[in-house]
C-alpha positions in Angstrom: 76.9 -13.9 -55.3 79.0 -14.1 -51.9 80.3 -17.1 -50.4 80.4 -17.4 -46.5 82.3 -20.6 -44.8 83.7 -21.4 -48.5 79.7 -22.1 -49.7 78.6 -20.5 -52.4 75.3 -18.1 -51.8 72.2 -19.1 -54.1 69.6 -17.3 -52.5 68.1 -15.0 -54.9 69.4 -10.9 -54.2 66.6 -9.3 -54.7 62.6 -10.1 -54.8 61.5 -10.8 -58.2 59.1 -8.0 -59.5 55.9 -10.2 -59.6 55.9 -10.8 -56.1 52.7 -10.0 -54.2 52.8 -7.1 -52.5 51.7 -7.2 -48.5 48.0 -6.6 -48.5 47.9 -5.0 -44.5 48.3 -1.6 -43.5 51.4 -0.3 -43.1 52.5 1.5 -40.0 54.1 0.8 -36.8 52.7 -0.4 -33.7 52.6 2.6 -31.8 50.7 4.0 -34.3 46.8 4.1 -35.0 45.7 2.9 -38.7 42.3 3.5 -38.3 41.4 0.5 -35.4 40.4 3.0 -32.8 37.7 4.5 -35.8 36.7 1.3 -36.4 35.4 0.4 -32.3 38.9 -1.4 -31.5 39.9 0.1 -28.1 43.3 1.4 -27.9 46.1 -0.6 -26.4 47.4 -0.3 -23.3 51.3 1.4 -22.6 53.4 -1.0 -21.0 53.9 -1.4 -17.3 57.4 0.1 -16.3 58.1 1.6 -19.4 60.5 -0.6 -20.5 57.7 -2.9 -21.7 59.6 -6.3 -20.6 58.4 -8.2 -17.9 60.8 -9.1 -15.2 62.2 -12.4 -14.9 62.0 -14.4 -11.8 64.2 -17.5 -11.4 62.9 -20.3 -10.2 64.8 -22.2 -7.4 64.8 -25.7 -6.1 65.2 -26.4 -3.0 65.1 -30.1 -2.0 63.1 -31.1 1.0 63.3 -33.0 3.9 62.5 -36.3 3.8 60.2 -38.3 6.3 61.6 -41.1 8.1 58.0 -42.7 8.6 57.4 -42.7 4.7 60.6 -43.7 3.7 59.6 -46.9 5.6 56.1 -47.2 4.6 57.1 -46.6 1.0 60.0 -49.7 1.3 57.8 -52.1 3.2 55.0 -51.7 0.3 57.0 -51.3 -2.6 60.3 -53.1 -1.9 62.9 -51.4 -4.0 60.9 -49.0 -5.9 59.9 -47.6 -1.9 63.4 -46.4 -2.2 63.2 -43.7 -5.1 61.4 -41.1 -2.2 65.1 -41.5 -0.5 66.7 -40.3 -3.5 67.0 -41.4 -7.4 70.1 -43.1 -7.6 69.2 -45.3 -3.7 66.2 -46.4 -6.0 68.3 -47.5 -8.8 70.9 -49.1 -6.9 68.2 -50.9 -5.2 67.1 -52.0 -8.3 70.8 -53.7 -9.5 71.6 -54.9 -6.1 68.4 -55.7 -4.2 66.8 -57.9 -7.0 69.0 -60.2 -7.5 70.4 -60.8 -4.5 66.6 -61.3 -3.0 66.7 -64.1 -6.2 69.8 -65.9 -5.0 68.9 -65.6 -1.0 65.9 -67.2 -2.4 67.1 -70.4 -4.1 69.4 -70.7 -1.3 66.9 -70.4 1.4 64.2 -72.6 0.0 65.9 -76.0 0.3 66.6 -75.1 4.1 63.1 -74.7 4.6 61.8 -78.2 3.0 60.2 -76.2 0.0 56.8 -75.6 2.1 56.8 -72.2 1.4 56.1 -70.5 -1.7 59.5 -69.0 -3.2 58.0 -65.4 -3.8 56.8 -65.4 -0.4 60.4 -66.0 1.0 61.6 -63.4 -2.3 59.4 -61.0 -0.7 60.4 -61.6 2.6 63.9 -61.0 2.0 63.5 -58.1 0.2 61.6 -56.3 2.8 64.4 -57.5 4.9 66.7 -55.6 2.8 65.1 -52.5 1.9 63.9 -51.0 5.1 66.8 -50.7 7.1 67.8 -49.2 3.6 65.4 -46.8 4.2 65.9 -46.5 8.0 69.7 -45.6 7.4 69.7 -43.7 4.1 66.7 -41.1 4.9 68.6 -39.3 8.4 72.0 -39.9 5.7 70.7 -37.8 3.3 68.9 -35.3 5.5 71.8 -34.8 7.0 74.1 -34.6 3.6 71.3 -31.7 2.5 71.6 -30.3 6.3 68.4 -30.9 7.7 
C-alpha cells in the first residue's frame, strides 16, 4: 500500500484472478486481425504522416458598425437598440436610461395637464435619449476599433 499527498492507497494492486478476461482480438491497430478476410476494406494511412490534423485558430475580429442601424435599432427598441453599439452601451443604457425616462416622466406629466398617456411621454423620452446615444457612440467606437 503507498500513500500519495499523506492519503493512504486502497485501490486493489493487482486484478483478482476471476476477472473476465477481454473477449476481442488482440493486436494493434496497424495490424490486420482477420477484417480485411472478412470483406472490411482496409483503412486508410494518414494524411502527412504524422496522422494529426493541423490546428487552425480561429480569430475574431470585431466589425464595423453601421451608423444607420445603430439608429434604427435605438428608435425601435429604446435601450435594448443599444447592445448592436457594444455590450456594456446596452447595459449602461439599461441602469441609466430606465429610470431616468421614469422620473422625466412623472416630472413631465403634471406640466402637460395629464392629457397624455405617461408611457407615451416614457417612450418619448427615451427615444430622446437613446439615439443621440447611438448617433455618438457608433463613430466612438468605430473609431476606438480603428475603422
Amino acid at each position: 500500500m503507498s500513500e500519495r499527498f499523506g492519503i493512504p492507497d486502497h485501490a486493489p494492486q493487482h486484478a483478482p484472478d476471476h476477472a473476465a478476461q477481454n473477449p476481442t482480438a488482440q493486436g494493434s491497430w496497424g495490424q490486420s486481425t482477420g477484417a480485411a478476410d472478412a470483406g472490411w476494406p482496409p483503412s486508410p494511412a494518414p494524411a502527412g504522416g504524422s496522422g494529426r490534423g493541423t490546428y487552425t485558430p480561429m480569430t475574431f475580429a470585431p466589425r464595423r458598425k453601421s451608423f444607420i442601424t445603430a439608429i434604427v435599432l435605438a428608435m425601435l427598441l429604446g435601450p435594448l437598440g443599444l447592445f448592436y453599439v457594444s455590450f456594456l452601451n446596452g447595459v449602461a443604457a439599461l441602469f441609466v436610461v430606465v429610470p431616468l425616462a421614469r422620473w422625466l416622466t412623472f416630472g413631465v406629466l403634471p406640466a402637460l395637464g395629464g392629457r397624455v398617456e405617461p408611457l407615451t411621454v416614457a417612450v418619448a423620452i427615451m427615444w430622446c435619449i437613446t439615439v443621440p446615444w447611438a448617433v455618438i457612440g457608433v463613430p466612438w467606437r468605430n473609431k476606438k476599433l480603428g475603422f
